[in-house]
C-alpha positions in Angstrom: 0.0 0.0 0.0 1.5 3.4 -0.7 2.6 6.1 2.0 -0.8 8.5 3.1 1.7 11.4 2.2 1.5 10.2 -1.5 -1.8 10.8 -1.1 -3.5 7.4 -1.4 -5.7 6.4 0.8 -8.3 3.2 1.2 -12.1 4.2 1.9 -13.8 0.8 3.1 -16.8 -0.2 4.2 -17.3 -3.0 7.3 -20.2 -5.2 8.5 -19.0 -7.4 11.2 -21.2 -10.0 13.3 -20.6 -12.5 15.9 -22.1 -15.0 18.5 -21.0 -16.0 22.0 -22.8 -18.9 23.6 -22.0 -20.4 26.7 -23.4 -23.2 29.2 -22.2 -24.8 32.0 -18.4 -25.0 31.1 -19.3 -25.1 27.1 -18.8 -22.3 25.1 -19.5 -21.6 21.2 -18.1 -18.4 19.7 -19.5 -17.7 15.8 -18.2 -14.3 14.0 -18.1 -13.0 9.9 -16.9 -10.3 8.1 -17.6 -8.2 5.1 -15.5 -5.8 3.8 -15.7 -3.9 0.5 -13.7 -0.7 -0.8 -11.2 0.7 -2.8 -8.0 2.4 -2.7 -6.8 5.6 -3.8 -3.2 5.3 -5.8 -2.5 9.7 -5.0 0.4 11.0 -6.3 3.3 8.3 -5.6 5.4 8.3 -8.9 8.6 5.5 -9.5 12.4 6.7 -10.0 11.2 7.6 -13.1 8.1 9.5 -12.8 5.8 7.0 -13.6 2.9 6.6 -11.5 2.9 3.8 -9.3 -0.5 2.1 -9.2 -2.7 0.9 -6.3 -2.7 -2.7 -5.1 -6.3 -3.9 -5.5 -8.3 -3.4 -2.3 -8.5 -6.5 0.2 -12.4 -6.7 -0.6 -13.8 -10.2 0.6 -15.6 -12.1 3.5 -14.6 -13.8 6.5 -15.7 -16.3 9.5 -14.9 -18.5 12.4 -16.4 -21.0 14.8 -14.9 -22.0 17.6 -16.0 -24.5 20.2 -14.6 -25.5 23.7 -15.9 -27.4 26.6 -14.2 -26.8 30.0 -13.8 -30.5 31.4 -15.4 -30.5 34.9 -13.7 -30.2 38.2 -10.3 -29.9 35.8 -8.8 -26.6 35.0 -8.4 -28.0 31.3 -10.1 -26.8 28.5 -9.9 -28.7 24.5 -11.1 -26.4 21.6 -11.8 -26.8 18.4 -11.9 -24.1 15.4 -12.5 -23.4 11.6 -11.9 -20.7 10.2 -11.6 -19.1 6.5 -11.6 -15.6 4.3 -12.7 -15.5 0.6 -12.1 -12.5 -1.6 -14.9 -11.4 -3.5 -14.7 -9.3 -7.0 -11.5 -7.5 -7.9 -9.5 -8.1 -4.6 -5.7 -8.7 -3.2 -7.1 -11.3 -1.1 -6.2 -15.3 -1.2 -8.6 -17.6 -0.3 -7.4 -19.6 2.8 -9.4 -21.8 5.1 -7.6 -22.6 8.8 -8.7 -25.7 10.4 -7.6 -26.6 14.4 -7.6 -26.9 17.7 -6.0 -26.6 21.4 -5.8 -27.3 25.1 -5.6 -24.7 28.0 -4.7 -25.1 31.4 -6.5 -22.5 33.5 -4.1 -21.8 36.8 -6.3 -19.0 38.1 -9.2 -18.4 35.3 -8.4 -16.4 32.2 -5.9 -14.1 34.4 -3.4 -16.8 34.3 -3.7 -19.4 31.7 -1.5 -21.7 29.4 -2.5 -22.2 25.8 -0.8 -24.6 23.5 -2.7 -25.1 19.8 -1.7 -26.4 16.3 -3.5 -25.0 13.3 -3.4 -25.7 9.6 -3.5 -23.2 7.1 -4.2 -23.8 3.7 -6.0 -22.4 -0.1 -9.9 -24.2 -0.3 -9.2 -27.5 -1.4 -5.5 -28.2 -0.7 -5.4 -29.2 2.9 -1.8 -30.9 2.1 -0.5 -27.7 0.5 -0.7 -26.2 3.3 1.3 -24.6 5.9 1.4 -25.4 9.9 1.3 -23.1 13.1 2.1 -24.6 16.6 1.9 -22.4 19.7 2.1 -21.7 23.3 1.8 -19.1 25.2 1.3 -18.0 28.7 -1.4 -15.4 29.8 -0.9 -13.1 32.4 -3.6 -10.1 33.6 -4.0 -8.4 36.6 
């Protein structure tokens, strides 16, 4: 994207939703995104005086759902997720999809918490082409 002081700028439009459910240690979380625009190329010119033109704007949809189920009188939780983005018309946006999941270990609620998960992240279709996340980390909050 070029520099504001080029004079480009995006002008986007949002519509976001999402869902939180939760019962007796069980939780469902649901959310989607639109997002449509355009971007502004300004005034940015090359080393040689041509202008420079505007990536295409990152126009598309996206969504998750997550679920988890806090096993009782244990401090662990397994989760589950899906995930994915699609771009829709003229857009700089892949297609990707995200399938996973994880465990956390809740020492003293969400304030101090460890997460470990393993996601795969891949174009629609080609789960083997893919690329792999692993993580852990540690919350802390006071």
């Amino acid at each position: 994207m070029l520099p504001p002081s080029a004079g480009a700028a995006p002008n986007y439009q949002n519509a976001t939703t999402d869902l939180m459910i939760k019962y007796a240690g069980w939780s469902l979380e649901a959310g989607y995104l639109w997002r449509q625009g355009k971007r502004n190329p300004g005034s940015a010119v090359d080393e040689d005086g041509v202008p420079i033109a505007a990536v295409a704007a990152r126009n598309g949809q996206g969504w998750l759902v997550q679920t988890a189920l806090l096993i009782p009188r244990t401090r662990l939780e397994p989760a589950l997720r899906y995930s994915g983005y699609r771009g829709i018309g003229v857009t700089s946006m892949p297609d990707r999809d995200e399938v996973g999941g994880g465990l956390n270990y809740y020492f003293f609620g969400h304030n101090l918490k460890l997460q470990v998960d393993y996601f795969r992240s891949f174009a629609p279709g080609l789960v083997r082409e893919g690329g792999d996340l692993f993580r852990l980390q540690i919350q802390a909050a006071l």
